[in-house]
GUFI-438880 format. One record per atom (N, C-alpha, C, O): residue number from 0; residue in one letter; x, y, z. Coordinates in steps of 0.2 Angstrom, whole numbers, plus 5000, padded with zeros to 4 digits. Last residue first. Example, Ala and Ser with C-alpha at 12.3 -4.5 7.8 and 13.67 -1.06 7.14 Angstrom:
residues 2
REC  resi  resn  east  north    up
REC     1     s  5064   4989  5035
REC     1     s  5068   4995  5036
REC     1     s  5064   5000  5039
REC     1     s  5067   5006  5040
REC     0     a  5066   4972  5039
REC     0     a  5062   4978  5039
REC     0     a  5066   4984  5039
REC     0     a  5071   4983  5042
***
This chain:
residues 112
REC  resi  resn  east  north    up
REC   111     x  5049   5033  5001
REC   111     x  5049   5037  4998
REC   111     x  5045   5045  4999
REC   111     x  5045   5049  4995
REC   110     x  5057   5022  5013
REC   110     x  5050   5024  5012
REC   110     x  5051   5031  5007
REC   110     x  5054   5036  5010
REC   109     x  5070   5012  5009
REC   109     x  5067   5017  5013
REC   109     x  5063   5019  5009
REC   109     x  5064   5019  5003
REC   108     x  5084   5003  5011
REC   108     x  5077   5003  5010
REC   108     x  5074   5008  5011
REC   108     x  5074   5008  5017
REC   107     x  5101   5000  5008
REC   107     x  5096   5004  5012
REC   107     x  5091   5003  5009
REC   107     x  5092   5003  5003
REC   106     x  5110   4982  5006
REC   106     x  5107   4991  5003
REC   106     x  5104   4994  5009
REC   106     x  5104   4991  5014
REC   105     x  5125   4974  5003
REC   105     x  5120   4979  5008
REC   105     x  5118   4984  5003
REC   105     x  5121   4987  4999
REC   104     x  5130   4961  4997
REC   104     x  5129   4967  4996
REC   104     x  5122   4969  4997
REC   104     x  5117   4968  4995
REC   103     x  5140   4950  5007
REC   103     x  5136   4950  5003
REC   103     x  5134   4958  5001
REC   103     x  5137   4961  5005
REC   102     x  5153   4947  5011
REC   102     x  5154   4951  5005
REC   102     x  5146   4951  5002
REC   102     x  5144   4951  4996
REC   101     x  5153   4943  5023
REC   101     x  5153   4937  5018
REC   101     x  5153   4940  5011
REC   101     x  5153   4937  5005
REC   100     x  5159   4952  5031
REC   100     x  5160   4945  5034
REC   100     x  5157   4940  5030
REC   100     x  5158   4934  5032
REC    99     x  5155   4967  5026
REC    99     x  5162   4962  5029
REC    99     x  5163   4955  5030
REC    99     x  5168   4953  5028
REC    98     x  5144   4967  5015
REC    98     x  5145   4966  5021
REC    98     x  5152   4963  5024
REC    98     x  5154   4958  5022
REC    97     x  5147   4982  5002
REC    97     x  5147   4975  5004
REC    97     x  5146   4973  5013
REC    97     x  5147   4978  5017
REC    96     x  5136   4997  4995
REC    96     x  5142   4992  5000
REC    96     x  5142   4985  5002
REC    96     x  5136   4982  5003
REC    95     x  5124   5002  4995
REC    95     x  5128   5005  5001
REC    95     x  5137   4999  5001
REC    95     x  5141   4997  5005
REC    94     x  5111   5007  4987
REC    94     x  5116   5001  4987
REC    94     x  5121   5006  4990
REC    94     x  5123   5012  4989
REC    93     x  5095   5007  4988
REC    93     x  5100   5010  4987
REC    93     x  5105   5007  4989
REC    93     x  5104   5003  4994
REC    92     x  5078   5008  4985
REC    92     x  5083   5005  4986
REC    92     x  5090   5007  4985
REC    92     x  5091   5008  4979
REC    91     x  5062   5013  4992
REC    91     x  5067   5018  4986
REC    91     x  5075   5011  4990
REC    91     x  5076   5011  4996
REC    90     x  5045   5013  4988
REC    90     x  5049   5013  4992
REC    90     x  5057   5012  4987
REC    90     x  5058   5010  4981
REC    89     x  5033   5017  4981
REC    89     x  5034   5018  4987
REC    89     x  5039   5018  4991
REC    89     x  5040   5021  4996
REC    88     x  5029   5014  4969
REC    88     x  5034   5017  4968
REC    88     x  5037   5020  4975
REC    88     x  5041   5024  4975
REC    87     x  5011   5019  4964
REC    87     x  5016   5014  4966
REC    87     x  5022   5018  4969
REC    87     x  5021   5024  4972
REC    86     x  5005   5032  4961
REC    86     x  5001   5025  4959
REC    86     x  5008   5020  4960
REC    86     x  5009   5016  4955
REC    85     x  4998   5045  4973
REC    85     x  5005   5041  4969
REC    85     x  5005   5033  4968
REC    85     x  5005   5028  4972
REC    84     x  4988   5051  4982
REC    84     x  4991   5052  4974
REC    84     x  4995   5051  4969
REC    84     x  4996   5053  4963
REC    83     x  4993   5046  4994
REC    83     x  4986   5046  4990
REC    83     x  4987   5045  4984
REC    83     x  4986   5040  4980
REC    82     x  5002   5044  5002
REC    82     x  5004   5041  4996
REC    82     x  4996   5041  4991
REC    82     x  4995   5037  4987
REC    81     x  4996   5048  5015
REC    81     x  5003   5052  5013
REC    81     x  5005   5051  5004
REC    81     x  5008   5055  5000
REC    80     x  4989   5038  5018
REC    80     x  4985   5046  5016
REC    80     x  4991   5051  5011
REC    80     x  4991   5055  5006
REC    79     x  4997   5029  5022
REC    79     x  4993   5027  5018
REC    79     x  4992   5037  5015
REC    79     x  4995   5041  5011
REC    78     x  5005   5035  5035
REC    78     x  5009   5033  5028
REC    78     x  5005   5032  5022
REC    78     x  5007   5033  5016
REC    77     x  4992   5037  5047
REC    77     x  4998   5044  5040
REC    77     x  5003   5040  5034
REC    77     x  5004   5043  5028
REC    76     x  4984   5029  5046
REC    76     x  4984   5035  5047
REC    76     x  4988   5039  5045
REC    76     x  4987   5043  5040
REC    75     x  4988   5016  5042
REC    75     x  4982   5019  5040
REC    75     x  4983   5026  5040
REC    75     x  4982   5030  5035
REC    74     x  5001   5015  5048
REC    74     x  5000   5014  5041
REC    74     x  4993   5016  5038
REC    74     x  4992   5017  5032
REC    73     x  4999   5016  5061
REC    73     x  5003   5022  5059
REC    73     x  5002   5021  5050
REC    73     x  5001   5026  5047
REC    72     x  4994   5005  5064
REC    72     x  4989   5014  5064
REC    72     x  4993   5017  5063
REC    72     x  4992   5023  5063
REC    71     x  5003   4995  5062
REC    71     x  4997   4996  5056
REC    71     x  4992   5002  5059
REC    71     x  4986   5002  5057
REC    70     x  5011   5000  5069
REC    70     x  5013   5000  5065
REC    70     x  5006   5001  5058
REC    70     x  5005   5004  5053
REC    69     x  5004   4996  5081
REC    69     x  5006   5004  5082
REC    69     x  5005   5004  5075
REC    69     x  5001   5008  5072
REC    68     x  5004   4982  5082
REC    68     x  4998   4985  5081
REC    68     x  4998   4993  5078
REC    68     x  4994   4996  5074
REC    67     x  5016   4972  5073
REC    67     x  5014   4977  5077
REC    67     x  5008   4983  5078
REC    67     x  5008   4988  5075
REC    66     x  5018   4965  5063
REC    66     x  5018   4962  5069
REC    66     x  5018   4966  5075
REC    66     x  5019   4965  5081
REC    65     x  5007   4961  5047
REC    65     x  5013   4963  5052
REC    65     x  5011   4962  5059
REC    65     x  5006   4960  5061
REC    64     x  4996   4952  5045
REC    64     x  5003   4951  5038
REC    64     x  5010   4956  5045
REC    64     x  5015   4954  5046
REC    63     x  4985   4955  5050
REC    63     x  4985   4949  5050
REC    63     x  4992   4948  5050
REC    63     x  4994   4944  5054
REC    62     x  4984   4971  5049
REC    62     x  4984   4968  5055
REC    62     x  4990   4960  5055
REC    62     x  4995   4959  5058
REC    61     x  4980   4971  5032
REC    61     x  4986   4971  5035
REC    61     x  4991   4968  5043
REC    61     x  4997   4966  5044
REC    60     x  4967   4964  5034
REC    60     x  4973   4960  5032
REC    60     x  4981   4963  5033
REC    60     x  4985   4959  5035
REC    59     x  4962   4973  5042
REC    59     x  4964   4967  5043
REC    59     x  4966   4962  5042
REC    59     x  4966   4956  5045
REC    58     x  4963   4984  5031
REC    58     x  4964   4984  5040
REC    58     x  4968   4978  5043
REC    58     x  4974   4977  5045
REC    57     x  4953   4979  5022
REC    57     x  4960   4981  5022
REC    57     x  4965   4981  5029
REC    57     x  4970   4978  5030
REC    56     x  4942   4980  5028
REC    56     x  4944   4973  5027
REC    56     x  4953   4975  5025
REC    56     x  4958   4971  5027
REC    55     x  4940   4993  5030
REC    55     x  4940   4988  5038
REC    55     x  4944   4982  5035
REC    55     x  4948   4979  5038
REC    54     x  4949   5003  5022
REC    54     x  4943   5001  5025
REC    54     x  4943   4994  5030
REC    54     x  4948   4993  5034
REC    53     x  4964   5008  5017
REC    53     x  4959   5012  5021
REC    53     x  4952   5008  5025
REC    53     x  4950   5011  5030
REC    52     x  4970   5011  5003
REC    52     x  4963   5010  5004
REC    52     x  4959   5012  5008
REC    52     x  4953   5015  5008
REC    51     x  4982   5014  5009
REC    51     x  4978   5018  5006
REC    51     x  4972   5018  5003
REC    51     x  4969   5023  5001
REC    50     x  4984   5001  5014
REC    50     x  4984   5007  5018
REC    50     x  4981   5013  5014
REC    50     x  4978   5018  5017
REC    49     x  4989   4992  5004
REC    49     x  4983   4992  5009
REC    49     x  4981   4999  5013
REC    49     x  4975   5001  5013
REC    48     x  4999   5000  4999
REC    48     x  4992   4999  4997
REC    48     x  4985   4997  4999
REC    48     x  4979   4998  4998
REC    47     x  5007   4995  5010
REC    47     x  5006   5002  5007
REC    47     x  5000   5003  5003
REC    47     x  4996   5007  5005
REC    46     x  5008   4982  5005
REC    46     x  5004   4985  5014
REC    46     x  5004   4990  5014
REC    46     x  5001   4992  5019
REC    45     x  5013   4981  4994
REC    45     x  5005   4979  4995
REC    45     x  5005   4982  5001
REC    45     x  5000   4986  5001
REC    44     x  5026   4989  4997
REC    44     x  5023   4990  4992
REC    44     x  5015   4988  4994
REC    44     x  5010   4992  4995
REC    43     x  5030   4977  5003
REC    43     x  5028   4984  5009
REC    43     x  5023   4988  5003
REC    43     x  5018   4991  5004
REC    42     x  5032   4967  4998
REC    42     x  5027   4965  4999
REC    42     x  5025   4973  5003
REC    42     x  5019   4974  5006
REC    41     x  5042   4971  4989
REC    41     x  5035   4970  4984
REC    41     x  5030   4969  4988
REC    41     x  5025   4969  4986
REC    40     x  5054   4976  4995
REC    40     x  5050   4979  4993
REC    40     x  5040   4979  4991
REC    40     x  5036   4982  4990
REC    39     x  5056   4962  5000
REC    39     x  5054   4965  5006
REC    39     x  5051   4973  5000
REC    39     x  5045   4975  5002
REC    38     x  5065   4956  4988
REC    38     x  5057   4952  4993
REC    38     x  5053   4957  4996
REC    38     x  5047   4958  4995
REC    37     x  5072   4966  4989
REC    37     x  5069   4963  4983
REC    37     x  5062   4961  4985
REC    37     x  5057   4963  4984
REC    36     x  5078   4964  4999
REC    36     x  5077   4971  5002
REC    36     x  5071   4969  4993
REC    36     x  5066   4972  4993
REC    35     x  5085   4950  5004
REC    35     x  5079   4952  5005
REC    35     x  5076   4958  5002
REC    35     x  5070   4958  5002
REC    34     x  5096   4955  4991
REC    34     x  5091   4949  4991
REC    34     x  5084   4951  4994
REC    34     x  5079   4953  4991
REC    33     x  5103   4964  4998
REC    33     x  5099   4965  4992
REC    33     x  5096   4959  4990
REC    33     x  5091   4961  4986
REC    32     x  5101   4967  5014
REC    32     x  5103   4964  5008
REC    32     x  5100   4963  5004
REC    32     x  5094   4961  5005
REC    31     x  5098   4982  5025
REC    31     x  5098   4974  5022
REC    31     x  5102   4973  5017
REC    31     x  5106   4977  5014
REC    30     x  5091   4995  5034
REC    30     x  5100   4991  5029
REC    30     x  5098   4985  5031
REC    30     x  5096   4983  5036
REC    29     x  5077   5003  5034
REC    29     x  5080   5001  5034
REC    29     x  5087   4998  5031
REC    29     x  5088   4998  5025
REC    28     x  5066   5017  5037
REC    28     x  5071   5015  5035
REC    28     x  5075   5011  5036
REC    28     x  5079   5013  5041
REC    27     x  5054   5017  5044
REC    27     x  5056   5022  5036
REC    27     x  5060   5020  5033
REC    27     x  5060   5020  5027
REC    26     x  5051   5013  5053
REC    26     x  5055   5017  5056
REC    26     x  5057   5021  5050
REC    26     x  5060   5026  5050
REC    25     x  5039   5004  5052
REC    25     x  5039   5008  5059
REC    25     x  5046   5012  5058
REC    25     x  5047   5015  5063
REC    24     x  5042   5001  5039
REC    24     x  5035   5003  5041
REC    24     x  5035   5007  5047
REC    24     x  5033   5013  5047
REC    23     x  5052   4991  5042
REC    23     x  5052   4998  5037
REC    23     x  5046   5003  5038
REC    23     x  5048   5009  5039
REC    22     x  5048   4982  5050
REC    22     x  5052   4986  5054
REC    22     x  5053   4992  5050
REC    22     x  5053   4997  5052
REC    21     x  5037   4976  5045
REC    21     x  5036   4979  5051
REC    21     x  5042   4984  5052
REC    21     x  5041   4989  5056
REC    20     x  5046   4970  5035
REC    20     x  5042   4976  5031
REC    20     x  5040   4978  5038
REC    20     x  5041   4984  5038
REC    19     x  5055   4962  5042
REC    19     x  5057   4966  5040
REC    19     x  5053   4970  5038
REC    19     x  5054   4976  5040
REC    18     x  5046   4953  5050
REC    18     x  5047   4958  5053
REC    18     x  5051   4961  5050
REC    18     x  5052   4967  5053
REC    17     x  5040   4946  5038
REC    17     x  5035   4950  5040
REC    17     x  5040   4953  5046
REC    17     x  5036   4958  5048
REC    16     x  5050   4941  5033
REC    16     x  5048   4945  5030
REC    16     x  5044   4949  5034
REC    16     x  5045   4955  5034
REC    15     x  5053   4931  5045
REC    15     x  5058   4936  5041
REC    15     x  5054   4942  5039
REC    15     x  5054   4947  5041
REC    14     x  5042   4923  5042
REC    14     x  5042   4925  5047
REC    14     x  5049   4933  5049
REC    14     x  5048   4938  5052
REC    13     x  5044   4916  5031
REC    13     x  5039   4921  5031
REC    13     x  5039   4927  5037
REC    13     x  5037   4933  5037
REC    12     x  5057   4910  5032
REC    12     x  5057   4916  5028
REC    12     x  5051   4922  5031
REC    12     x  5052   4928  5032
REC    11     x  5053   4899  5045
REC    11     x  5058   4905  5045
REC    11     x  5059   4910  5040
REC    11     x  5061   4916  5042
REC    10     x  5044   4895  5034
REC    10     x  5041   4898  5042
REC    10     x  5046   4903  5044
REC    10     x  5045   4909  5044
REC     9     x  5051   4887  5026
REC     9     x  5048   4892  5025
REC     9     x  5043   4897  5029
REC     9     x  5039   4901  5027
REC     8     x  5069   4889  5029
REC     8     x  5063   4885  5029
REC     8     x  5057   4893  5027
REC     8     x  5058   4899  5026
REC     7     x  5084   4900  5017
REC     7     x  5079   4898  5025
REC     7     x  5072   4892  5021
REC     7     x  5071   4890  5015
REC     6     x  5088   4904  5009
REC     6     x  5093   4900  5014
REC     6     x  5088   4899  5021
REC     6     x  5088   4898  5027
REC     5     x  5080   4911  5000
REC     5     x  5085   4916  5005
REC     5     x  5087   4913  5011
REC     5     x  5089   4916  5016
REC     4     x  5071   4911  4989
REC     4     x  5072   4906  4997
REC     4     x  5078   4909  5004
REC     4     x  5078   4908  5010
REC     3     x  5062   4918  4981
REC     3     x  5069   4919  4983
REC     3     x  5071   4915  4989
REC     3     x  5072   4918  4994
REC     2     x  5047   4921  4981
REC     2     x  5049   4918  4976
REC     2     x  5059   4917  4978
REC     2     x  5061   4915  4972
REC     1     x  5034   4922  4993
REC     1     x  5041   4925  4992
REC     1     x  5045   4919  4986
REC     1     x  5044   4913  4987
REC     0     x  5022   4918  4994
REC     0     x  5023   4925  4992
REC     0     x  5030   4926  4990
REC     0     x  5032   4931  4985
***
């Protein structure tokens, strides 16, 4: 899925990913780096669209993909319905600055 190796095996990336989009998901917003936040758009975008589909197989794939249960009844129930009528473009990146201790470049992520 992820095209960007981000200094990681591949267990350690995947596993990354899925608690970053679990974390945007459960709280709207998150600060990362512009690397992951690249990666982490394209796949919340899908779990967003899982969600707005809505049916059982959707469900369980998103289930499958994050790591919290609450997170994937919160994306059925209200984040999905919320995004009915908007054909992408779910989540919004914004550049905040560098990180002190390696200069890498911090953005914020959040849910549109």
């Amino acid at each position: 899925m992820a095209y960007r190796k981000l200094g990681k095996t591949t267990g350690q990336r995947r596993a990354m990913l899925r608690s970053i989009v679990t974390s945007l998901l459960k709280h709207g917003r998150i600060r990362t780096t512009e690397a992951r936040a690249k990666e982490l758009t394209a796949i919340a975008e899908k779990m967003i669209t899982l969600g707005k589909q809505g049916d059982l197989a959707a469900r369980r794939r998103s289930r499958a993909y994050l790591l919290d249960e609450e997170v994937v009844k919160n994306l059925f129930d209200t984040i999905g319905p919320k995004y009915a009528d908007r054909q992408g473009g779910y989540t919004r990146t914004m550049k905040v600055g560098f990180r002190r201790g390696d200069a890498a470049t911090m953005v914020i992520v959040e849910l549109v």
